[in-house]
Every structure is written in structure tokens, then in C-alpha cells.
N, C-alpha and C positions, 0 to 999 in steps of 0.2 A: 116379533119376527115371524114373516109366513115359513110354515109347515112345506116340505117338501110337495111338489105335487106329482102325483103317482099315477102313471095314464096303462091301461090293456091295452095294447093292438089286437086285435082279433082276428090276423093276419099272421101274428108269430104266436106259438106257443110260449107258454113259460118264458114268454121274454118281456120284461118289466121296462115302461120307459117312465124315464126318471127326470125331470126339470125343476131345478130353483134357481130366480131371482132375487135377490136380496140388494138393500142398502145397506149400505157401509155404516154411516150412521145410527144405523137402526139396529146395530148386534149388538148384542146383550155382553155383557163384561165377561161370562161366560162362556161365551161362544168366541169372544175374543183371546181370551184367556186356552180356552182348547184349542184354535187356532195356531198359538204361539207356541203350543209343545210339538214336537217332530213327530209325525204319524205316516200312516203310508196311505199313499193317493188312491182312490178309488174309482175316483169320478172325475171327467175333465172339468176346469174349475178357469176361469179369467178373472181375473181380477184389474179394475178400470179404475185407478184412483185419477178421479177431478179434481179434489182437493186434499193437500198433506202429506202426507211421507209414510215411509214405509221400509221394511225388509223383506222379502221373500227369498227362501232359501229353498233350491231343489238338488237332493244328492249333495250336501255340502257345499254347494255353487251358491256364491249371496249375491244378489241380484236388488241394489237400489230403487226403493218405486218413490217416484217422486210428481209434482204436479202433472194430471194428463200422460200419467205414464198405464200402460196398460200391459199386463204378462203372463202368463198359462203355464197353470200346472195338468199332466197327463196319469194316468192311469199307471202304478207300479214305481211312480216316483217317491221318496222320500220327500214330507215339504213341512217346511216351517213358516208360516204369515205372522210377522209382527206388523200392526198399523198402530202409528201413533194418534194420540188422542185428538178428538176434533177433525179428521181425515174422514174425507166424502167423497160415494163412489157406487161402484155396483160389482158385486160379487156374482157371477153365472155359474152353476154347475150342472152338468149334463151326463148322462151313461152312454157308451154308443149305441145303445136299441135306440135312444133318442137319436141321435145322428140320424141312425138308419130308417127312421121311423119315415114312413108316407110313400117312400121312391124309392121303387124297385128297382132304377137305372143307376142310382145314387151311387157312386164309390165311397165308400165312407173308407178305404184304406188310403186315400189319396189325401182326405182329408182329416184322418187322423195322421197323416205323415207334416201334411201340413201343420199341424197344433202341435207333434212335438217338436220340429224345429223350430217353431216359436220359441218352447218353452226352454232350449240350450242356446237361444241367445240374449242379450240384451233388450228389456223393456223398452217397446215400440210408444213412442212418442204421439199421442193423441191430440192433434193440432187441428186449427183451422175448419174448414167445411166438413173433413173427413169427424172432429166431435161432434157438427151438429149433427150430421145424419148421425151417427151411433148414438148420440144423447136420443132424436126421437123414434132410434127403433126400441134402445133402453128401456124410455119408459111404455112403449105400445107393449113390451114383452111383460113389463111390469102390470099394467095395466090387466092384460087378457090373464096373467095368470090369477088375478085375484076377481076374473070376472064369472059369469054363471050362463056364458052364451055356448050353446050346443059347438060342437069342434073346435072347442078352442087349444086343443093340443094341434092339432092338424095349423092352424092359426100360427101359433107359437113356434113350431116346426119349422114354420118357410120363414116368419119374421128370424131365427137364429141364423138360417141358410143367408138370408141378406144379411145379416152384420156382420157374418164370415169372409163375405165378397166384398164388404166393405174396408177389413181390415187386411185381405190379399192386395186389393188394389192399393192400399197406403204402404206394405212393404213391397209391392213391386217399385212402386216410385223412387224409394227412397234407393232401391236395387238399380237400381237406373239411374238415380246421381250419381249412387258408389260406382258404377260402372264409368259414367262420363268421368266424374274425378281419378280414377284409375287409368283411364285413357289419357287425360290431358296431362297425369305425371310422367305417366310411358313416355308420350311424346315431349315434354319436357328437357327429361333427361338423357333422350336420345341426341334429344340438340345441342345441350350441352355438352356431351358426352365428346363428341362430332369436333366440336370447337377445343373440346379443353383436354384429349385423352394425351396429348404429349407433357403436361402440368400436373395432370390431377391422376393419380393411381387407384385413388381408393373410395370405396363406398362413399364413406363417411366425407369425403371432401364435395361430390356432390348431395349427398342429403341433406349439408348445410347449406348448397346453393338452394336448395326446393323447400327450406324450410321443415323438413320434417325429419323423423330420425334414421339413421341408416336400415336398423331392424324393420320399418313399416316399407322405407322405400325397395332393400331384396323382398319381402312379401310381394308388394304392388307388380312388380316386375315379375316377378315369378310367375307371380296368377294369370299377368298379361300376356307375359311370351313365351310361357315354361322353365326359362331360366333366371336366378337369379342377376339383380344389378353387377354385383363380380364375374358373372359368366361375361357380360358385356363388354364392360370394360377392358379383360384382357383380351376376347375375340378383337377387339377394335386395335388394340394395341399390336397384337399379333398380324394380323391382315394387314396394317401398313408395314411393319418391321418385311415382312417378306411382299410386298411393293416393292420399297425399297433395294430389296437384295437382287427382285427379277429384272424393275430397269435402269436400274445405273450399276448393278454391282460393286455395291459397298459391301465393307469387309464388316465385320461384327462391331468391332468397334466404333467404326462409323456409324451403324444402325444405332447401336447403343446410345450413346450420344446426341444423334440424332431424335430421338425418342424419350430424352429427357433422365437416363441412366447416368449414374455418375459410378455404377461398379459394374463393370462388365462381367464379373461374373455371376453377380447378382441378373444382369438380365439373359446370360445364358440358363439358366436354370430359371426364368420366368417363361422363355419361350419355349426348351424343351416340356415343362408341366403344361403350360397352355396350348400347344401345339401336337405334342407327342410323339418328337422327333428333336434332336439338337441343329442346331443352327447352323452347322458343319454340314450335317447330311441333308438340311434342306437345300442348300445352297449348291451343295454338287449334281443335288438332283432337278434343277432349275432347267427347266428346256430354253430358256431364252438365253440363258450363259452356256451352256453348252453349245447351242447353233453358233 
């Protein structure tokens, strides 16, 4: 196993930059074994398994690595790494004078904000073009740290800045399906909503039509329009119930009924909560029944 490699800037005082690459493969049963007892994080650390499985635990959160899955521990976290045997890969670990190290413009707060929202979600899915490039900055990183050419910390520095860019761009993408996919259930179930709110009352009746479960579809909505899938459904139900009442003046009963109620006092007490007014005092206060 390579020895950490320990670089001076001679630009910062007392500030030590710190970079190891390592193979997964290639740690010692030892270092495996310290790995797997819970310690506290020091140093930003990635962890890239290409092949085999895994546990990583940060703050009591256990977190699955599995083929091409890749995930980050940060600085003051609790973390436990179990890799099972035979599992290949690249372990990274950095200090932030490394971050910071070469570029004066650098935000490195931006970009450790970036690393630990990495590190409170689920292991990012290393697929397609986005491994090859990361396998060949992998091993150029691998490489120049075990090499004996002048600047190779300054080297190493910009090659980490591209694999960072390269794994921003793979969770923007995927931010961008979850987006489209959240848009296309928004609109979905607006449709449905549309056609079926005089039938259907409740969440759960359309999360079956969408396929997914009541709890993920009020999230999606929520996130999409501020309000949960129940805000809608009664808004929907409500706006036509006093339709209703403004142009033909129908009496409650009729609304009720009309709307798919079979106990009117069940839907008086649906439209005073959803509304915030009893259906008596909407209706008298109707400018078009009054004229």
C-alpha cells in the first residue's frame, strides 16, 4: 500500500497538503480491518467500488456500495467502511489545504458543500462514459502520485478538480431525470385528477392509478407545487362544488351528490375545512345569486 503523500505549499504557512490514492485490492487485512471499526473522519475520503459490495456507514446512516457505486465521507463524520472480499476499486483521500491548494479564486466552501451533500445521500451510480473518464483520471492520479516528475502535486491537484467535474456533471443529470420524472407525475395526475375528482377522494386512489405509492406521490407534488397531492384534490373538489352553487344554484344537497357524496354532512364539514367557510355562508354570499 502507498504511504500517504505529504506536499508544502509555500504559499500557506503550516498548512500541510495531504493526498492518497489507493486500490481497493491492494489494502492490507489491516487497514481493512481498521477501516471496519467506527472512527471519526479526518480527511475527505471517496470511495469508487468497480467491483463487489460493500457497507459504508456515516453517523449511523448505512449506506449499500455495490457494483460501480461510488460515495464520500467528510471531515467530523462518524464512518464505518466494511468491503467485502475480492471487491475492486479506488479509495481517494484528501485534506482541504489539498482542495485549496494552487487557486487562489478556488471556492473550496462550495465545494466542500458539494462533497458533503454527496455524502447524506445515496451512493451515486458510476455507469457508462461517465466510468471511463473517471477510471482514466483514476489511474493518471494513481500514476503521478507514485511518479518522481517535478510538480506533481500541482498535476494531481487539477487532475482531482476534473474528476469532481466529472462526478457534478453525473449528478446533475440524473437531477434532471428526477426533475423530468417529477414533472411528468405533476402532470399526470393533474390529468387524472381533472377527469376523476367527482370518483376518486383520496391520495391513495390516484397513486394507484400512477403506479407508485401515496407517500412518494404527496412528496412529488409537494416539491413540484408547494402543496401536497391532498391539497389538490380537495381544492378541485371545492372550486367545482361552488361552480356549482354560483351557476345554477343548487342547494347542498344537490352539490353533494352531484360531487359524488353520499352523506351530506360528511361533505358539509369537507367543504367548510377545505374552504374555511360553511356552505350556507358561501352561498349567501354569492354575487351571482344575489343579483
Amino acid at each position: 500500500m502507498q504511504s500517504n503523500l505529504i506536499f508544502k505549499n509555500p504559499d500557506k504557512k503550516n498548512n500541510t497538503l495531504l493526498f492518497e490514492i489507493q486500490l481497493i485490492d491492494h489494502l492490507t487485512e489491516g487497514n481493512l480491518e481498521k477501516m471496519s471499526c467506527i472512527h471519526h473522519q479526518h480527511l475527505f475520503e471517496m470511495i469508487w467500488l468497480q467491483e463487489g459490495s460493500g457497507i459504508h456507514l456515516l453517523n449511523q446512516q448505512q449506506f449499500l456500495l455495490m457494483n460501480n457505486s461510488m460515495h464520500i465521507a467528510v471531515p467530523g463524520q462518524q464512518q464505518q467502511l466494511i468491503i467485502d472480499a475480492g471487491s475492486k476499486g479506488y479509495l481517494i483521500s484528501f485534506n482541504e489545504a489539498f482542495l485549496n491548494g494552487y487557486y487562489e479564486d478556488f471556492n473550496s466552501m462550495q465545494e466542500i458543500s458539494f462533497l458533503r451533500n454527496i455524502s447524506q445521500n445515496e451512493p451515486l451510480q458510476v455507469t457508462g462514459e461517465l466510468a471511463s473518464e473517471i477510471q482514466d483520471l483514476a489511474l493518471k492520479l494513481y500514476k503521478e502520485q507514485n511518479s518522481l516528475f517535478a510538480s506533481k502535486n500541482e498535476m494531481i491537484s487539477k487532475y482531482l478538480k476534473i474528476f469532481l467535474i466529472h462526478i457534478k456533471r453525473q449528478i446533475e443529470a440524473h437531477e434532471d431525470t428526477a426533475r423530468a420524472n417529477n414533472n411528468s407525475l405533476f402532470n399526470n395526475f393533474i390529468w387524472l385528477l381533472e377527469n376523476n375528482y367527482k370518483e376518486k377522494k383520496a391520495v391513495a386512489d390516484y397513486a394507484s392509478e400512477l403506479s407508485v405509492t401515496p407517500s412518494h406521490l404527496n412528496h412529488v407534488i409537494k416539491k413540484t407545487s408547494g402543496y401536497p397531492a391532498s391539497y389538490h384534490i380537495q381544492q378541485r373538489i371545492v372550486l367545482e362544488a361552488k361552480r356549482k352553487v354560483r351557476y345554477t344554484g343548487a342547494s347542498m344537497k344537490e352539490v353533494a351528490y352531484y360531487l359524488g357524496f353520499d352523506d351530506i354532512s360528511h361533505f358539509s364539514k369537507f367543504f367548510k375545512t377545505s374552504s374555511g367557510m360553511n356552505f350556507t355562508t358561501f352561498k349567501n354570499s354569492s354575487p351571482e345569486l344575489r343579483a
